[in-house]
C-alpha positions in Angstrom: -116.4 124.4 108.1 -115.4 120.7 109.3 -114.1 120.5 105.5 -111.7 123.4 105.7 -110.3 122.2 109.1 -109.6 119.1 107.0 -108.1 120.8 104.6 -105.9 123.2 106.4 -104.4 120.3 108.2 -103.6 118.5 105.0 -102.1 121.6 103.7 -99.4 122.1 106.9 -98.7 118.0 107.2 -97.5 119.0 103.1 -95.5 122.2 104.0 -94.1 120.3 106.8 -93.1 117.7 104.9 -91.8 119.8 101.6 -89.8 122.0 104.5 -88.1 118.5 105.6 -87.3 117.7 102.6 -86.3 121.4 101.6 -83.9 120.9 105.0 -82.4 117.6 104.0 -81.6 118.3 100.7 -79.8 121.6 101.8 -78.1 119.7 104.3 -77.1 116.8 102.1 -75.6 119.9 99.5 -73.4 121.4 102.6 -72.5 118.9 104.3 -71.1 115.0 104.2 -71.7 112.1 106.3 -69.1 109.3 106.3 -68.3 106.0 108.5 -65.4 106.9 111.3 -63.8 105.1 114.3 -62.9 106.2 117.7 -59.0 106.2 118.3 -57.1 106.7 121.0 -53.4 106.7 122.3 -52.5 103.0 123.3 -49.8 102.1 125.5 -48.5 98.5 125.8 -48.3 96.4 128.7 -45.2 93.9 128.5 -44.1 90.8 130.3 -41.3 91.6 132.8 -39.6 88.4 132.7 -40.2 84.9 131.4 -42.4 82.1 131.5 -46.2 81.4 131.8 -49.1 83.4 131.3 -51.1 81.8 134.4 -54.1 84.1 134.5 -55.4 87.2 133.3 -57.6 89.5 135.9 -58.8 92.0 133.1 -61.3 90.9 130.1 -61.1 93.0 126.5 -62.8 96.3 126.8 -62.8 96.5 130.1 -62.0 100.1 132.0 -58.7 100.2 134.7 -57.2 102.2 136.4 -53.0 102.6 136.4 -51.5 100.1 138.6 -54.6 97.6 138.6 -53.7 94.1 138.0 -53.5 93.2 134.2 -52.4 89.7 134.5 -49.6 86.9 136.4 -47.0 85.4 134.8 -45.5 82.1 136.6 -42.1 80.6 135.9 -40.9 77.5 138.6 -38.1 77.6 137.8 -36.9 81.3 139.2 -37.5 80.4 142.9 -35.1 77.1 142.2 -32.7 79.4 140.4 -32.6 82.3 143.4 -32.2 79.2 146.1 -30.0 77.4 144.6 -27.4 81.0 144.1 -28.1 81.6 148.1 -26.6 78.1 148.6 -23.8 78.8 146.4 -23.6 82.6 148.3 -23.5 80.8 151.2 -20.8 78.3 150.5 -18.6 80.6 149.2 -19.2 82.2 152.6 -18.2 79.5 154.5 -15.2 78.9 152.3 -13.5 82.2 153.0 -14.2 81.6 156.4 -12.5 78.4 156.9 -10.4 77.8 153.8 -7.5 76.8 155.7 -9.1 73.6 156.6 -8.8 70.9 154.2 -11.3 68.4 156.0 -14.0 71.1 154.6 -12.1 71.2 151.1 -12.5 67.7 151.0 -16.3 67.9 152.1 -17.1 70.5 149.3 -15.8 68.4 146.5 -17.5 65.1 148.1 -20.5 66.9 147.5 -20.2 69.0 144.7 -19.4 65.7 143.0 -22.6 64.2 144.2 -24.3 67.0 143.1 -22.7 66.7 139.9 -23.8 63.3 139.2 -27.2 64.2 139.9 -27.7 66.4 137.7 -25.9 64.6 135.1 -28.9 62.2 135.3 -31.5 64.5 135.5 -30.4 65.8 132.2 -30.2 62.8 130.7 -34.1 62.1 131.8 -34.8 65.3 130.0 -33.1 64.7 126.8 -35.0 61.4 126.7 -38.2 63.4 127.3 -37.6 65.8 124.9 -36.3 63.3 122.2 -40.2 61.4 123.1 -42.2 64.7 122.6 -40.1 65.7 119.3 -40.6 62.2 118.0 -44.6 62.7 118.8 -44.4 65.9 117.3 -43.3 65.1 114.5 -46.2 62.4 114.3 -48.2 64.6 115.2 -47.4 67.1 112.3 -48.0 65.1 109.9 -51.8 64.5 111.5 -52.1 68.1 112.0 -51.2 69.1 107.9 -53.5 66.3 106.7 -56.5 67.3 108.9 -56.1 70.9 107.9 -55.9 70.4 104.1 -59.3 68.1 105.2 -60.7 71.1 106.8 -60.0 73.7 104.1 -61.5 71.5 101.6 -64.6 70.9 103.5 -64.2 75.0 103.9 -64.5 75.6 100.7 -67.5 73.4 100.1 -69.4 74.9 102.4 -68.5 78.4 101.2 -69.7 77.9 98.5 -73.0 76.0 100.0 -72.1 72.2 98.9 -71.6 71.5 102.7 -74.5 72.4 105.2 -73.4 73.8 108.7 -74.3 70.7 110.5 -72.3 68.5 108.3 -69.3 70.9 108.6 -68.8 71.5 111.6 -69.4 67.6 112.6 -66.5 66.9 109.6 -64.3 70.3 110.8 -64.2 68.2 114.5 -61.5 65.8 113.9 -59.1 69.1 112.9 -60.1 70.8 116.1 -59.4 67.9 118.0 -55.8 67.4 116.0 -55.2 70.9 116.7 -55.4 70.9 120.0 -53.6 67.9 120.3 -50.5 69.6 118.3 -50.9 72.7 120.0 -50.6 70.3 123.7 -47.1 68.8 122.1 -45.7 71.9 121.4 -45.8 73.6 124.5 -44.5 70.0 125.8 -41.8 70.5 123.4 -41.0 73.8 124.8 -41.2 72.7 128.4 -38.7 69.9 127.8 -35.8 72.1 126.0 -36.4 74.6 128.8 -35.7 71.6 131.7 -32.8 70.6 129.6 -31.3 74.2 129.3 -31.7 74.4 132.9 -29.8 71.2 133.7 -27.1 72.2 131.4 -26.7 75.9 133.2 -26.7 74.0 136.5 -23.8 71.9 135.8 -21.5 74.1 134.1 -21.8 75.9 137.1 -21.0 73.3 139.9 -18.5 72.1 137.6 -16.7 75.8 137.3 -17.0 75.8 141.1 -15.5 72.7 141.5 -12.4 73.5 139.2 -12.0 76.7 141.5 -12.2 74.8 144.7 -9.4 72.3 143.4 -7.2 75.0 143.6 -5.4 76.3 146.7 -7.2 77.0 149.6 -5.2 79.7 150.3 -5.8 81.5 147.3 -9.5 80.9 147.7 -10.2 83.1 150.7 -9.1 86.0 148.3 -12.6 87.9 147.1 -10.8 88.9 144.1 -11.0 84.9 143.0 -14.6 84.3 144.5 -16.9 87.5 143.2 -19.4 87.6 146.0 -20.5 90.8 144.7 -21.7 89.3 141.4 -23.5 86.4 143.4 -25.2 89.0 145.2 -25.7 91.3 142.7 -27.4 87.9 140.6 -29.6 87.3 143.5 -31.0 90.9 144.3 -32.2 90.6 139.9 -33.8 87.4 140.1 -35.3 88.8 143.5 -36.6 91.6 141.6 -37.6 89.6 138.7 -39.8 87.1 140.7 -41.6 90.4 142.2 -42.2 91.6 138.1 -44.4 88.2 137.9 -47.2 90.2 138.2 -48.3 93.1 135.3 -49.7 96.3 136.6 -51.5 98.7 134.6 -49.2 101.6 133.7 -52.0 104.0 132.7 -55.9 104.2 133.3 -57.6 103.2 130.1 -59.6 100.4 128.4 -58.2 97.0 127.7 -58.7 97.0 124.2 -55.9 94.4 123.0 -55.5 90.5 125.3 -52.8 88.9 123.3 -52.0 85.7 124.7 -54.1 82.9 126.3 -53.3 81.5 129.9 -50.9 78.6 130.2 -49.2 80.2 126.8 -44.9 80.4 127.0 -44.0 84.6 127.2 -41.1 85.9 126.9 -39.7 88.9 128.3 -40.6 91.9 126.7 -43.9 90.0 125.1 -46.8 92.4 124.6 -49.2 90.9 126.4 -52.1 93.4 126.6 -52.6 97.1 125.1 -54.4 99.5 126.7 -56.4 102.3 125.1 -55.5 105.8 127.3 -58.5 107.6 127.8 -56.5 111.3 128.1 -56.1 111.6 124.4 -59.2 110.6 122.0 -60.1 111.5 118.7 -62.1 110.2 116.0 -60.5 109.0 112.2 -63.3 109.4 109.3 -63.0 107.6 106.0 -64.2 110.0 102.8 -64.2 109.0 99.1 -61.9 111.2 96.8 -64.4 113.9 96.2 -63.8 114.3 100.2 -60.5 115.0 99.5 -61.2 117.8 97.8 -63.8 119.3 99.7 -63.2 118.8 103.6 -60.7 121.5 104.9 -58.9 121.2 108.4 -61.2 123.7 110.6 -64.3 122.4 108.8 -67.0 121.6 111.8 -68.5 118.3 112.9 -71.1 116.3 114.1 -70.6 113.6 115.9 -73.5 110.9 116.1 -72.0 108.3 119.0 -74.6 105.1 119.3 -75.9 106.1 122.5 -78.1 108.6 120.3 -75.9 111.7 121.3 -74.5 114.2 118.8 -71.0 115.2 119.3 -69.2 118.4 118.3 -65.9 118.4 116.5 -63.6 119.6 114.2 -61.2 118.8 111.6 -58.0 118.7 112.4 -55.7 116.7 109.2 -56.8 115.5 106.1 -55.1 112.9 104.8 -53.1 113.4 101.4 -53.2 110.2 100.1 -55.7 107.2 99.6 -55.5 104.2 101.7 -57.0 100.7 101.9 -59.5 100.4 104.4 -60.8 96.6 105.4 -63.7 97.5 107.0 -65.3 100.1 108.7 -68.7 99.6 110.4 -71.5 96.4 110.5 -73.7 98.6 107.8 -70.0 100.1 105.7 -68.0 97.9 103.8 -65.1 99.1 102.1 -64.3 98.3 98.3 -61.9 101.3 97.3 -59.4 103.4 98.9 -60.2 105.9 101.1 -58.5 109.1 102.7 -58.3 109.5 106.4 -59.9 112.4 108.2 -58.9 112.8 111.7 -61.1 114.9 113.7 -60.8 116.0 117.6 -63.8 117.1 119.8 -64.7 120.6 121.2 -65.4 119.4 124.4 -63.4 116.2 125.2 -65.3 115.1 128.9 -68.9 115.2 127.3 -67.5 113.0 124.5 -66.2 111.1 127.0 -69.3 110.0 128.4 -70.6 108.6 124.8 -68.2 107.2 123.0 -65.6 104.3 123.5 -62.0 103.7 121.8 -62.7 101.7 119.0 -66.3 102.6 119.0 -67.4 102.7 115.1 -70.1 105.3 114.4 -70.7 107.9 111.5 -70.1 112.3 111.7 -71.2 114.1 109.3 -68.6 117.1 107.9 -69.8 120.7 107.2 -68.5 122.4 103.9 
């Protein structure tokens, strides 16, 4: 009797097993699992105006909501810029008011002239500085091309295991260090032509205002000669543009792009951030060319996120032709050309709450 319970038990752990295998292999037949990625819309988040980057308050992947701070962008020189146009607002001001006195003609051009010379010498410091950091730059070049060929040597020794890790990394430390040097130079480089710019700007402009005050007083205290307007309207954009310093999120998303490190020169209209919009997700699979020819928009799938939940989907395009894929998961390395299979999901909250833009994972289409 003990026998027979014995062997019945051995006989349904076999039919269980042949029915699993039965299942698999039908599966397998209908259906095709490949690598994918989760995609999403992404918006870019620009810099408003120049200078910079002083800090970032977001980190890559991180969630945000719209109009959460992405990051501050600093530039001295804008506050200088605004003050010194109030002074000049003011001036012409107090020139209309009182052009028919000569004592404050006379005054203006004392000053203007003093002003003048000032600057003149503050320019000249920052040629010399910038003539001191080109001449180290170019040094330091030199340094910089002769450690890196060093370091892509040693590279390729210990690619190809000549060169233990230890030994590499202590011999890759002098390029890291010349690096970092160079990179220092540079954005001295750029901080020097930018002083110099600025002097220049700042002198053609007291000397323009001094050729117009040489003229008659007279003709002076006529608007149509001084364009307050444009002052104004000069000051209210540099206002504005000191208040753009900071970035705000336009959307609610995931920071899935940081492209810039703080202390790094941005311009305006730099993308310094991209942000992935959660509203609009779907998922891109990769299939061989036999998938090509058997995976049909309409065709259902399931979705296996790493959280261990299985997703519903769809297929929505197939692509028509091949494309060359670098990489697609830690366990999928492309070697071919693959088509592109983008798939959306029947219920987009649920998926939601188990996948992530960028996300790679693997769905499995049904024929």
């Amino acid at each position: 009797m003990k026998q027979n319970k014995v062997r019945l038990v051995l006989f349904l752990s076999l039919l269980a097993l042949l029915l699993t295998a039965v299942a698999s292999f039908f599966l397998e037949s209908r259906s095709q699992k490949l690598p994918a990625v989760v995609n999403s819309d992404k918006v870019i988040v620009s810099s408003e105006a120049d200078g910079v980057l002083r800090s970032y308050a977001v980190s890559s992947m991180q969630k945000v909501e719209k109009g959460a701070l992405i990051g501050t962008v600093d530039n001295s020189k804008l506050p200088f810029k605004l003050q010194t146009l109030k002074k000049e607002k003011q001036k012409y001001d107090d020139l209309i008011a009182s052009a028919k006195s000569g004592d404050f003609l006379n005054t203006e051009l004392y000053e203007l002239d003093e002003e003048i010379e000032k600057n003149k010498a503050e320019l000249e410091s920052a040629r010399q500085d910038l003539k001191r950091v080109k001449t180290n730059l170019d040094i330091m070049q030199g340094r910089y091309e002769a450690a890196r060929q060093t370091y892509e040597a040693n590279k390729k020794l210990f690619d190809k295991g000549i060169l233990n890790t230890s030994d590499f990394e202590k011999a890759s430390q002098n390029f890291w260090d010349v690096q970092n040097d160079y990179s220092e130079l540079q954005r001295d480089s750029l901080v020097s032509a930018e002083s110099v710019k600025s002097s220049q700007n700042i002198i053609q402009l007291l000397e323009a205002r001094k050729k117009i005050l040489s003229g008659n007083a007279d003709l002076l205290a006529s608007k149509s000669l001084i364009d307050i307007n444009s002052v104004e309207a000069d000051i209210n954009d540099l206002e504005e543009e000191i208040k753009s310093m900071n970035i705000y999120a336009p959307v609610s998303g995931v920071v899935t792009d940081i492209n810039y490190l703080p202390g790094e020169k941005v311009a305006k209209g730099d993308i310094l951030a991209e942000i992935a919009d959660l509203s609009h997700v779907w998922v891109i699979a990769y299939g061989t060319s036999s998938s090509r020819h058997k995976v049909k928009v309409g065709q259902k799938v399931r979705i296996y996120s790493n959280n261990g939940k299985k997703i519903n989907g769809k297929v929505v395009t197939v692509s028509p032709v091949m494309e060359k894929v670098k990489s697609l998961s830690s366990s999928f390395e492309t070697i071919n050309t693959y088509i592109k299979i983008e798939i959306s999901f029947d219920d987009m909250a649920a998926a939601m709450q188990s996948v992530t833009p960028g996300e790679r994972l693997f769905v499995r289409i049904f024929f």
